[in-house]
GUFIDO-847222 format. One record per residue (C-alpha): residue number from 1; residue in one letter; chain; x, y, z. Coordinates in nm, 4 decimals. Layout:
<nodes>
NUM | a | A | X | Y | Z
...
</nodes>
This chain:
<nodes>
1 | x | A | -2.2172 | -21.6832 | -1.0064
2 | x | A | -2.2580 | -21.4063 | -1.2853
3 | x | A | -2.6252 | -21.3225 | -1.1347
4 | x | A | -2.5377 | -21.3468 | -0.7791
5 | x | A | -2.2741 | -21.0872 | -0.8121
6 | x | A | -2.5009 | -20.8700 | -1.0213
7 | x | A | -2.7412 | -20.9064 | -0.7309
8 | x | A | -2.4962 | -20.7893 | -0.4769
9 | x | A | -2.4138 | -20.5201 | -0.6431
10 | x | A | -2.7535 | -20.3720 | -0.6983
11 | x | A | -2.8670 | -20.4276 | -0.3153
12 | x | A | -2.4838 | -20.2203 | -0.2029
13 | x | A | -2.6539 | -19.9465 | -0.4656
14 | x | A | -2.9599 | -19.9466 | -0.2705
15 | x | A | -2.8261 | -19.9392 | 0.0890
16 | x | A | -2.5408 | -19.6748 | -0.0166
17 | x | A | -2.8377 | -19.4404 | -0.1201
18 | x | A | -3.0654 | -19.5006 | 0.1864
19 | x | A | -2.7698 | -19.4833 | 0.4468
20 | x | A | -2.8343 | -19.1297 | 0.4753
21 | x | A | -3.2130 | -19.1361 | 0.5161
22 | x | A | -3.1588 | -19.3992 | 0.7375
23 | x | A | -2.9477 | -19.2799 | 0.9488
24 | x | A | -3.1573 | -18.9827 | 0.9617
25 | x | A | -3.4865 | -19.1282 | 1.0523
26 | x | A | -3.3220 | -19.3151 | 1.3230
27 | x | A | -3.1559 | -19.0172 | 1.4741
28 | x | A | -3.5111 | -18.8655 | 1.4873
29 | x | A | -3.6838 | -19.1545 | 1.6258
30 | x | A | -3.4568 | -19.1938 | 1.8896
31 | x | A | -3.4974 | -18.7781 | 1.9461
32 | x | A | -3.8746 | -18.7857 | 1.9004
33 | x | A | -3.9595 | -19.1131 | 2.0519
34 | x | A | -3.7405 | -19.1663 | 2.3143
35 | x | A | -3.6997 | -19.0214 | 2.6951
36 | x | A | -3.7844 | -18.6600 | 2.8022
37 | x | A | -3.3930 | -18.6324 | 2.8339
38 | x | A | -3.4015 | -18.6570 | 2.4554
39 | x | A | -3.2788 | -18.3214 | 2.3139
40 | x | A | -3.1842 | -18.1235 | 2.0233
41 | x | A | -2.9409 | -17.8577 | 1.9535
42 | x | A | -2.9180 | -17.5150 | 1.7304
43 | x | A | -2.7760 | -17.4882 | 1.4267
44 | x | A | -2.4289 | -17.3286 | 1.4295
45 | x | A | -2.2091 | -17.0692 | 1.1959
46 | x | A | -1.8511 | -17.0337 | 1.2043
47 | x | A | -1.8773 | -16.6745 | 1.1064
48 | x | A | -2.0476 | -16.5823 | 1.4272
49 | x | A | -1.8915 | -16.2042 | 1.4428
50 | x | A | -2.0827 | -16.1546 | 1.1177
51 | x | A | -2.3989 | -16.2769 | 1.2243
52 | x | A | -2.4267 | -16.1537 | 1.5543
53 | x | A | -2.7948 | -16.0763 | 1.5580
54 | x | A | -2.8628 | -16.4534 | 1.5093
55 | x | A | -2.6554 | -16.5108 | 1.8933
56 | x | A | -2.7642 | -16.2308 | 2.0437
57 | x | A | -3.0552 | -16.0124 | 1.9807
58 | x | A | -2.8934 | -15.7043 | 2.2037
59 | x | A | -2.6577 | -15.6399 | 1.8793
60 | x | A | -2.9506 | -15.5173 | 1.6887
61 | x | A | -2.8608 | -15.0968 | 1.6523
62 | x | A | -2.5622 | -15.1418 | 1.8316
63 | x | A | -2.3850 | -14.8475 | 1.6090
64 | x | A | -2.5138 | -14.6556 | 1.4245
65 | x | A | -2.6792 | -14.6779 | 1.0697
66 | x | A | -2.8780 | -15.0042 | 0.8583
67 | x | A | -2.6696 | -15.3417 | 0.8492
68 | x | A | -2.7909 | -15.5834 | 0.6014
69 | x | A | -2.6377 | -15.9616 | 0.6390
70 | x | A | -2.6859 | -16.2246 | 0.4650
71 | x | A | -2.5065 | -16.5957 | 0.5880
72 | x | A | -2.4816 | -16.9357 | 0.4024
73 | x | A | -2.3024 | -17.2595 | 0.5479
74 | x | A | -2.2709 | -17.6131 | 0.3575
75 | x | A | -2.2094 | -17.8716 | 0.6369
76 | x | A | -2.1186 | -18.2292 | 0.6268
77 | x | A | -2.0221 | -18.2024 | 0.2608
78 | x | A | -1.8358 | -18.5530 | 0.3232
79 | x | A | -2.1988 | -18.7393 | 0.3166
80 | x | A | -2.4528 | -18.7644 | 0.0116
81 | x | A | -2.7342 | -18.5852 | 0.2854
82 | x | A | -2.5229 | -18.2633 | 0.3683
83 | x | A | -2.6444 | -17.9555 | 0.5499
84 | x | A | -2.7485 | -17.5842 | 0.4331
85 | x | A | -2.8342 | -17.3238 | 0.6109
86 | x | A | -2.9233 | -16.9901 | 0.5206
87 | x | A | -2.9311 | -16.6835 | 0.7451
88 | x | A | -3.0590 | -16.3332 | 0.6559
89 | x | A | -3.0815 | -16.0565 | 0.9354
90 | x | A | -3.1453 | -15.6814 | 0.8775
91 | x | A | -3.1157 | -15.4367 | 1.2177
92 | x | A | -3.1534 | -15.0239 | 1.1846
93 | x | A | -3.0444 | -14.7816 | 1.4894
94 | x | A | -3.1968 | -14.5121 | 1.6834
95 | x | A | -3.0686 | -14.2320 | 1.8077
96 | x | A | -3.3488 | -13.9437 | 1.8119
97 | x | A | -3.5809 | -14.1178 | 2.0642
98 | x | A | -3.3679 | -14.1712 | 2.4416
99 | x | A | -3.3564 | -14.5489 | 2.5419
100 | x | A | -3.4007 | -14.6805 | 2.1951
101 | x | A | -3.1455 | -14.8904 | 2.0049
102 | x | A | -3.3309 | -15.0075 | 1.6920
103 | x | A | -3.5051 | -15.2453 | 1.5372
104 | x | A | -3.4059 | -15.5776 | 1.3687
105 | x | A | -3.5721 | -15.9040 | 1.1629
106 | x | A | -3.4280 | -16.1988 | 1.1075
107 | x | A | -3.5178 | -16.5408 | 0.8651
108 | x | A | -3.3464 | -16.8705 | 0.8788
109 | x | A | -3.4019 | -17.1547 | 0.6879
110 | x | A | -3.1700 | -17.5395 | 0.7025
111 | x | A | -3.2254 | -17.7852 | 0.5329
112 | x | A | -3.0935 | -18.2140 | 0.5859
113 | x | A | -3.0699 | -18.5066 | 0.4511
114 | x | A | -3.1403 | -18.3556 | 0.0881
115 | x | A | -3.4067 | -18.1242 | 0.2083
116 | x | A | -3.5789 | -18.4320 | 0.3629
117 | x | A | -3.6106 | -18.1789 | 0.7048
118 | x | A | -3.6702 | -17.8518 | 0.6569
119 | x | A | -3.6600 | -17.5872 | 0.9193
120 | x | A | -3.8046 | -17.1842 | 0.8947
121 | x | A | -3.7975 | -16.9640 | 1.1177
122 | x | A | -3.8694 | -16.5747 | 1.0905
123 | x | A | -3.8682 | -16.3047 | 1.3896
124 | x | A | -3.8816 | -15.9577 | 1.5321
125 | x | A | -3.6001 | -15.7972 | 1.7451
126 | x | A | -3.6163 | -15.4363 | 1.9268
127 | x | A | -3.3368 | -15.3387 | 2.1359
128 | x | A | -3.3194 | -15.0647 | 2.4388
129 | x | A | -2.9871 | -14.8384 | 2.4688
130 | x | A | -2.8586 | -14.7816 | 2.8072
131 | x | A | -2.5957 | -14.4973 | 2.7836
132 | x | A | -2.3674 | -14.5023 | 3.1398
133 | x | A | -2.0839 | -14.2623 | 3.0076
134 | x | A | -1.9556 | -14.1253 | 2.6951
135 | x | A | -1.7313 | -14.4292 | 2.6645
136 | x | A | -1.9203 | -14.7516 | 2.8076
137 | x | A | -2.2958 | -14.8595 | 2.7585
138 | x | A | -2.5260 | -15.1372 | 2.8135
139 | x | A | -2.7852 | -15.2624 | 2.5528
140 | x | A | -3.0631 | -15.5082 | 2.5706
141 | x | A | -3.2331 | -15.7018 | 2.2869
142 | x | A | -3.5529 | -15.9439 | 2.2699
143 | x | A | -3.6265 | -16.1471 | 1.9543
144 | x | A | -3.9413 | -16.2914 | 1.8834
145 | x | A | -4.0336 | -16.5498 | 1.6230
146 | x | A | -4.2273 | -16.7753 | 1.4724
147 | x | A | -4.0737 | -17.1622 | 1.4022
148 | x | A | -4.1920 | -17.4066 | 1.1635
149 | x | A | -4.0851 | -17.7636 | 1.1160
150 | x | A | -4.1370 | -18.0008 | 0.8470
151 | x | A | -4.0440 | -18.3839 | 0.7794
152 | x | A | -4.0801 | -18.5047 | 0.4242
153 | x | A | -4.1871 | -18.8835 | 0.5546
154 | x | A | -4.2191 | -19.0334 | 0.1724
155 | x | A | -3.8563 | -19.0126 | 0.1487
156 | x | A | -3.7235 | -19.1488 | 0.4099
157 | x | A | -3.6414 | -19.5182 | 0.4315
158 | x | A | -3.7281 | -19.7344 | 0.7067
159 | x | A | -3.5203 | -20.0509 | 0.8526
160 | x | A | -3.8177 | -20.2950 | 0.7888
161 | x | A | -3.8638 | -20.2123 | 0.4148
162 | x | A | -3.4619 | -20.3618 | 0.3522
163 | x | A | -3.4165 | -20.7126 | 0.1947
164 | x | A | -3.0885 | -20.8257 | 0.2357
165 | x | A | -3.1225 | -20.9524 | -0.0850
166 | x | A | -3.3580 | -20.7265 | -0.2712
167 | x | A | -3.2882 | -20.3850 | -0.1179
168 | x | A | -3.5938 | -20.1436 | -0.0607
169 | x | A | -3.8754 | -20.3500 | -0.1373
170 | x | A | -4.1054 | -20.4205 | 0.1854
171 | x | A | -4.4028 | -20.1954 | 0.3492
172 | x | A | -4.3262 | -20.0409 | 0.6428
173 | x | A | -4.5190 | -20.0808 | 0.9350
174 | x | A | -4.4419 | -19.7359 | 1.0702
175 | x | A | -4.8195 | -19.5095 | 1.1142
176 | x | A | -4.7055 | -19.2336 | 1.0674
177 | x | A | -4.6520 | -18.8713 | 1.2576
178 | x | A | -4.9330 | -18.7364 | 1.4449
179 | x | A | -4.8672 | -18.4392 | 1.2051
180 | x | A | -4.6413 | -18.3293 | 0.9613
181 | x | A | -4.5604 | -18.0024 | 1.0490
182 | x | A | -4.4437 | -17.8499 | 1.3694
183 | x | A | -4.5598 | -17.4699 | 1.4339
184 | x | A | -4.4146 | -17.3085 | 1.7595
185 | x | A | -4.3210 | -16.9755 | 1.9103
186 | x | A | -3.9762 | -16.8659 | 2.0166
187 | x | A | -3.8057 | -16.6321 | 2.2261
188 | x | A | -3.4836 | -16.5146 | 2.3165
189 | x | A | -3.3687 | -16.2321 | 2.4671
190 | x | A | -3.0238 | -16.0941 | 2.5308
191 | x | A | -2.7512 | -15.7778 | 2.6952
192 | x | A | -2.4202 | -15.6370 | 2.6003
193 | x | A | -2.1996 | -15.4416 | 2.7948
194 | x | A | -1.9686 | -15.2355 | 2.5201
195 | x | A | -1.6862 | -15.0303 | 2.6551
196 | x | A | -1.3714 | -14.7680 | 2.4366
197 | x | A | -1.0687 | -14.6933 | 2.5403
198 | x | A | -0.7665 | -14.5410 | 2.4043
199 | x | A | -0.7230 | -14.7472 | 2.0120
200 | x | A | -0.9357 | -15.0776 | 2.1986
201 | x | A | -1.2577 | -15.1116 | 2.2297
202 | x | A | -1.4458 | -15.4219 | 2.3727
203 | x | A | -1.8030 | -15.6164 | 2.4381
204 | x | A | -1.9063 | -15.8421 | 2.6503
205 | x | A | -2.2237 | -15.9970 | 2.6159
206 | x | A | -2.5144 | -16.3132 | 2.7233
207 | x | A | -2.8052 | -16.4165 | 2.5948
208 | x | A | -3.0901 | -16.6924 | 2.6889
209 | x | A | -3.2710 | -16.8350 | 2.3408
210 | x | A | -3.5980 | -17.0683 | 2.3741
211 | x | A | -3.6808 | -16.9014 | 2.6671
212 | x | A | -4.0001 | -17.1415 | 2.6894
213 | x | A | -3.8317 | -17.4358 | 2.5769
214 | x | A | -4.0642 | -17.4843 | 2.3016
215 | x | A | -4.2413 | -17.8831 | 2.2422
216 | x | A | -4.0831 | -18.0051 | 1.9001
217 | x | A | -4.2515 | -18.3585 | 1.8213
218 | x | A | -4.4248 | -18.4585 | 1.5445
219 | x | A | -4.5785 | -18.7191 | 1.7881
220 | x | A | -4.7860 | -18.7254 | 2.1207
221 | x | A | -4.4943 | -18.7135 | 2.3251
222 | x | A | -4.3058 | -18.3971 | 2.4399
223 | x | A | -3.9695 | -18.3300 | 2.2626
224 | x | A | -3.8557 | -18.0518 | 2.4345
225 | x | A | -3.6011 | -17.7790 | 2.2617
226 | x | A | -3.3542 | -17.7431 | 2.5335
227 | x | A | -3.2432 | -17.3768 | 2.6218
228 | x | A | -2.8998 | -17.2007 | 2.4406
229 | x | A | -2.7093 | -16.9534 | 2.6423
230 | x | A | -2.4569 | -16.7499 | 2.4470
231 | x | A | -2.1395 | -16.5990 | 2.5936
232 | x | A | -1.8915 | -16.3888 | 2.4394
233 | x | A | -1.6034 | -16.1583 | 2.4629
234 | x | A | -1.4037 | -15.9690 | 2.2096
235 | x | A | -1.1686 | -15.6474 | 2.1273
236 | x | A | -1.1058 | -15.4670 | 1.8294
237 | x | A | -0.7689 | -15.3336 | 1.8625
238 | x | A | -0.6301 | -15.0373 | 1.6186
239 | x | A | -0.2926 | -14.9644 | 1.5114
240 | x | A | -0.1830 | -14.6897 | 1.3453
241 | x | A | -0.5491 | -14.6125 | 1.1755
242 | x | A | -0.5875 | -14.4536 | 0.8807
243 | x | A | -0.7151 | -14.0480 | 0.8528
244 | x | A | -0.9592 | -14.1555 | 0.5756
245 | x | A | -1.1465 | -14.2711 | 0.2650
246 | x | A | -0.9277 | -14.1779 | 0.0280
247 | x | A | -0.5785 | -14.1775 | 0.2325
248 | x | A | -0.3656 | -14.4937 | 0.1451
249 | x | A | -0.4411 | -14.7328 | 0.4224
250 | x | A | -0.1483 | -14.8239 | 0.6512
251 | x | A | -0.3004 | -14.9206 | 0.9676
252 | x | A | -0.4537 | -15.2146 | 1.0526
253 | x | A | -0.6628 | -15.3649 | 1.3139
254 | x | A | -0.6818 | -15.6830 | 1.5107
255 | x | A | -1.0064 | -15.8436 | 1.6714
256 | x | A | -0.9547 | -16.1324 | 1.9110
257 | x | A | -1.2654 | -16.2784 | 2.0547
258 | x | A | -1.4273 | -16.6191 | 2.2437
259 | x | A | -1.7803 | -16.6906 | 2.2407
260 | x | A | -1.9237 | -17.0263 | 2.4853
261 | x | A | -2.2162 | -17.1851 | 2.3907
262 | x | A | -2.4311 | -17.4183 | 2.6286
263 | x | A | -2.7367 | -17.6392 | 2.5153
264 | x | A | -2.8669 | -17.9380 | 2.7045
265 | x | A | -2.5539 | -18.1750 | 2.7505
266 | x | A | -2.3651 | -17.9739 | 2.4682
267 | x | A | -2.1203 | -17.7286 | 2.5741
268 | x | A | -1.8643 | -17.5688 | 2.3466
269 | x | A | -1.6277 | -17.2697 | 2.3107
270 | x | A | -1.4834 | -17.0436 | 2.0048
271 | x | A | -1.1738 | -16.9095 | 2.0436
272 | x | A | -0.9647 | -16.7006 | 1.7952
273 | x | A | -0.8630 | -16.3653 | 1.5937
274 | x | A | -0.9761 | -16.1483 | 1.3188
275 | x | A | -0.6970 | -15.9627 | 1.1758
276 | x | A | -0.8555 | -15.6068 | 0.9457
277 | x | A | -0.5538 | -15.4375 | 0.7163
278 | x | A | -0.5439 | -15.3168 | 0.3580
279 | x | A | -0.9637 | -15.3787 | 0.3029
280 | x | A | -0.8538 | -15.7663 | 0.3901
281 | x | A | -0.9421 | -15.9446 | 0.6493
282 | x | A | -0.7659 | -16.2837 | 0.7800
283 | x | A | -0.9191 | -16.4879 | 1.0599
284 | x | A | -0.7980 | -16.8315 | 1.2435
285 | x | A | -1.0689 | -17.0025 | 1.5028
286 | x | A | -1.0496 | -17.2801 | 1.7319
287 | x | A | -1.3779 | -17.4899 | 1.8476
288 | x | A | -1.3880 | -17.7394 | 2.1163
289 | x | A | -1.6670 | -17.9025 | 2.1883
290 | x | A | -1.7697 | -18.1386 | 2.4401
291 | x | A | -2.0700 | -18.4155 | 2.4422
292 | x | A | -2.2061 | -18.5975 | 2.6941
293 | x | A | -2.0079 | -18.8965 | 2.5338
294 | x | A | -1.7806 | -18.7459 | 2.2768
295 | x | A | -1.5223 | -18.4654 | 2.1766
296 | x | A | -1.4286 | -18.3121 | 1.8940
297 | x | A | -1.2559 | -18.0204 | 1.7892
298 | x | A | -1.2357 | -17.8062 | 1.4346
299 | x | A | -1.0144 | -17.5186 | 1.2826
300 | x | A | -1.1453 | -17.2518 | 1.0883
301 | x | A | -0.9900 | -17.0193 | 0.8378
302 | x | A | -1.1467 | -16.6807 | 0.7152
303 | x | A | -1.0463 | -16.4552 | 0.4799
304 | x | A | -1.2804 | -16.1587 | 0.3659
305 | x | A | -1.2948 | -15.8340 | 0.1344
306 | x | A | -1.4446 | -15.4879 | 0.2944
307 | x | A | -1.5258 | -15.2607 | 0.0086
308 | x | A | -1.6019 | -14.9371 | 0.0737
309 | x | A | -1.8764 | -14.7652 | -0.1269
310 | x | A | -1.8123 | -14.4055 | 0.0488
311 | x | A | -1.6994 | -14.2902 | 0.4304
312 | x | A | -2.0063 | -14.3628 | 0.5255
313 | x | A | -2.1013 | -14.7120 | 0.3402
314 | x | A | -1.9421 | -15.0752 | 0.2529
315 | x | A | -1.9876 | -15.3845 | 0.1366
316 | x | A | -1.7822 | -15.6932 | 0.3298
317 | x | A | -1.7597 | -16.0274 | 0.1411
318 | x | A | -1.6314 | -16.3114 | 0.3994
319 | x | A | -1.5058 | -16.6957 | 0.3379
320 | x | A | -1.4473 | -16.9718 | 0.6290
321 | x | A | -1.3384 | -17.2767 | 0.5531
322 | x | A | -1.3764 | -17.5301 | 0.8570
323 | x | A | -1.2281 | -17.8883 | 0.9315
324 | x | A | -1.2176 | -18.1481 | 1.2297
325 | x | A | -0.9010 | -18.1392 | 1.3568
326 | x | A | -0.9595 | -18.5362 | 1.4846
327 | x | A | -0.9351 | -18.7617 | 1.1890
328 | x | A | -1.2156 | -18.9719 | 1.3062
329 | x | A | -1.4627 | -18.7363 | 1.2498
330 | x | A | -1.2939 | -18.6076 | 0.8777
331 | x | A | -1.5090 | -18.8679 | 0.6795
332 | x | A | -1.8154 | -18.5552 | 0.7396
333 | x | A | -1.6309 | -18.3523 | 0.5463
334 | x | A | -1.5552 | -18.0071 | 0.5572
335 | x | A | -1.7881 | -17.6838 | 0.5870
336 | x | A | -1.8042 | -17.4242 | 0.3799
337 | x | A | -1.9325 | -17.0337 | 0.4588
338 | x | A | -2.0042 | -16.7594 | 0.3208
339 | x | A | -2.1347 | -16.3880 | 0.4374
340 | x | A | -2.2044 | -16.0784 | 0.2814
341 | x | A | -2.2493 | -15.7590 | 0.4833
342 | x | A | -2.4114 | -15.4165 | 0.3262
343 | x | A | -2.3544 | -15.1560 | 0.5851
344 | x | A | -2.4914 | -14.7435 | 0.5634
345 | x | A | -2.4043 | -14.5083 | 0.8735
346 | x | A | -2.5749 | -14.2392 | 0.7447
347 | x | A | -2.9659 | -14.4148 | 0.7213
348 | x | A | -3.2048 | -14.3915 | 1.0239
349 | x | A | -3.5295 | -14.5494 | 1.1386
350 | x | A | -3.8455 | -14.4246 | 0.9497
351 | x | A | -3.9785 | -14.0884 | 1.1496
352 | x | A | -4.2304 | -13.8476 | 1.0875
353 | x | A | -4.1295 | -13.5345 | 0.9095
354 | x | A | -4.4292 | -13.2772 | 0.7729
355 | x | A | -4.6903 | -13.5588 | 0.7626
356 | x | A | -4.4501 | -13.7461 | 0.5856
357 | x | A | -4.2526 | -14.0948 | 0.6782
358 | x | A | -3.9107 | -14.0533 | 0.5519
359 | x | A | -3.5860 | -14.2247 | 0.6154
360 | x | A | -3.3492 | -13.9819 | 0.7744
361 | x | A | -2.9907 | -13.9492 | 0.8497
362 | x | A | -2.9138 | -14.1568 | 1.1809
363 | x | A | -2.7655 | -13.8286 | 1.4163
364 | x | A | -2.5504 | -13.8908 | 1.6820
365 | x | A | -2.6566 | -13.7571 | 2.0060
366 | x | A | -2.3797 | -13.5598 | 2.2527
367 | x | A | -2.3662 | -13.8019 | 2.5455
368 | x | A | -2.3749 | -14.1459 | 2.2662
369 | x | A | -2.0867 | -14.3204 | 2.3313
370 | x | A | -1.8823 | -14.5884 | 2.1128
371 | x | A | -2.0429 | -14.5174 | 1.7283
372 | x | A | -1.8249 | -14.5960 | 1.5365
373 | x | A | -1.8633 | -14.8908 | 1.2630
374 | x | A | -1.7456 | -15.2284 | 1.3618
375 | x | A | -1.4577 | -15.4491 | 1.2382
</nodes>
């Protein structure tokens, strides 16, 4: 009796560590191998005000000066194969050359399962500066990239190598991938309309991503990457602002927004409020999203730092934890996220200056409209 138990427990070891790589070969198999229908969707961040580059490629010089950003989530921390994902995006503006809005690149990297799937991806963006009047504008943005793929097939566990008594112990009669690592190019391209007004100013923008609906299998079959289209709408409303850098800071500012996201059969919208007072900021989101044959919703909570290095330069520090709402889906566990933002008005794209390239102050010309620095 002593051995059978002993024998039990060692094969509930064994399938407790491969549940994870089992469920995520079969979620691929059934991506990868199944109908043309099958489909896959982009990875998401909470935080999508501070990465905005990463939704829409028009934001790249939107104001004026460098913006540095750099964007971590931990998903799924509920299961032993959780999810990271790292974003880093870098944009400069324009200003000296008419039509130009800058210049951006961007790297992301995720990784499943325990780094079992690993995803890169690395791209260009240049945007184009429409100026209409000294208080409205309309910008467009392209972004294109290169997209690499890779499965790590000696870890993953297969349903015909399971005993029910012995655990992990037969061959697998799987072949293999046709190869092991998927190389494609991506594109995406994107607008913004941005208008000011009296203490509000606003955006409203679209973009298309995977333009070509790139082929993603690792097999002889086409596994096609659906396309994304990104909406969004926000204001940044100011209240009693402050004169300066070193006045005592009694205003404050508030920065509702929604943003809808559609991909294949997945369609989803963000809706919430930033809140910006004494350096600190405060945020509360709401996502619904809608499957094909299941909903689910989550809450997110921000709360940031903004400190300022001069008028003219910061560094912004931002938190979100997020949480299904429906306790069905609570045993994935909460996400975790984290930004930081280095932003410099003053710096310009690299121009030539006595034979010489040199960054230069970013210079405002008299018909730009709306350049001041963001929430």
């Amino acid at each position: 009796m002593e051995t059978k138990n002993i024998y039990r427990n060692i094969v509930a070891v064994k399938v407790e560590l491969s549940f994870m790589r089992i469920a995520i070969i079969a979620l691929l198999s059934f991506l990868m191998l199944g109908s043309q229908n099958a489909s896959s969707q982009d990875l998401d961040y909470a935080q999508f005000y501070n990465n905005p580059t990463y939704f829409n490629p028009a934001n790249v010089g939107l104001t004026l000066g460098l913006k540095s950003r750099l964007n971590y989530k931990r998903q799924w921390t509920g299961l032993s194969g959780d999810y990271h994902s790292y974003s880093f995006s870098m944009d400069i503006a324009e200003r000296r050359m008419p039509g130009a809005g800058g210049i951006g690149i961007i790297a992301n990297q995720s990784l499943a399962g325990k780094g079992v799937l690993k995803t890169n991806m690395i791209g260009f963006m240049p945007s184009v500066r429409i100026p209409i009047s000294q208080n409205t504008l309309f910008q467009l943005g392209a972004l294109a990239s290169v997209v690499t793929q890779q499965l790590n097939w000696d870890n993953l566990v297969f349903g015909d190598e399971l005993d029910p008594r012995w655990g992990n112990v037969n061959p697998t009669s799987f072949s293999g991938p046709a190869r092991e690592q998927v190389i494609y190019p991506d594109f995406s391209f994107g607008g913004i309309f941005q208008f000011q007004g009296t203490n509000m100013e606003g955006s409203i923008g679209a973009a298309v991503h995977h333009i070509t609906t790139p082929n993603q299998s690792y097999f002889e079959t086409d596994f096609k990457l659906p396309r994304k289209f990104v909406y969004n709408l926000d204001f940044i409303i100011s209240f009693n602002e402050d004169e300066g850098f070193y006045t005592k800071r009694t205003g404050f500012k508030l920065n509702p927004g929604l943003m809808v996201i559609h991909q294949a059969s997945q369609l989803y919208y963000t809706l919430g409020m930033n809140i910006f007072m004494s350096r600190v900021y405060l945020g509360i989101w709401y996502k619904n999203q809608s499957l094909e044959y299941a909903e689910f919703s989550t809450l997110t909570a921000m709360v940031g730092l903004n400190i300022p290095f001069s008028e003219e330069s910061r560094m912004k520090i931002m938190y979100s934890y997020e949480m299904n709402i429906k306790s069905q889906q609570n045993f994935t566990g909460p996400s975790h996220e984290i930004s930081l933002i280095f932003e410099f008005d003053e710096i310009g794209l690299m121009r030539k200056k006595n034979n010489n390239s040199i960054l230069v102050p970013s210079q405002k010309r008299s018909n730009s409209p709306i350049e001041c620095s963001p929430f």
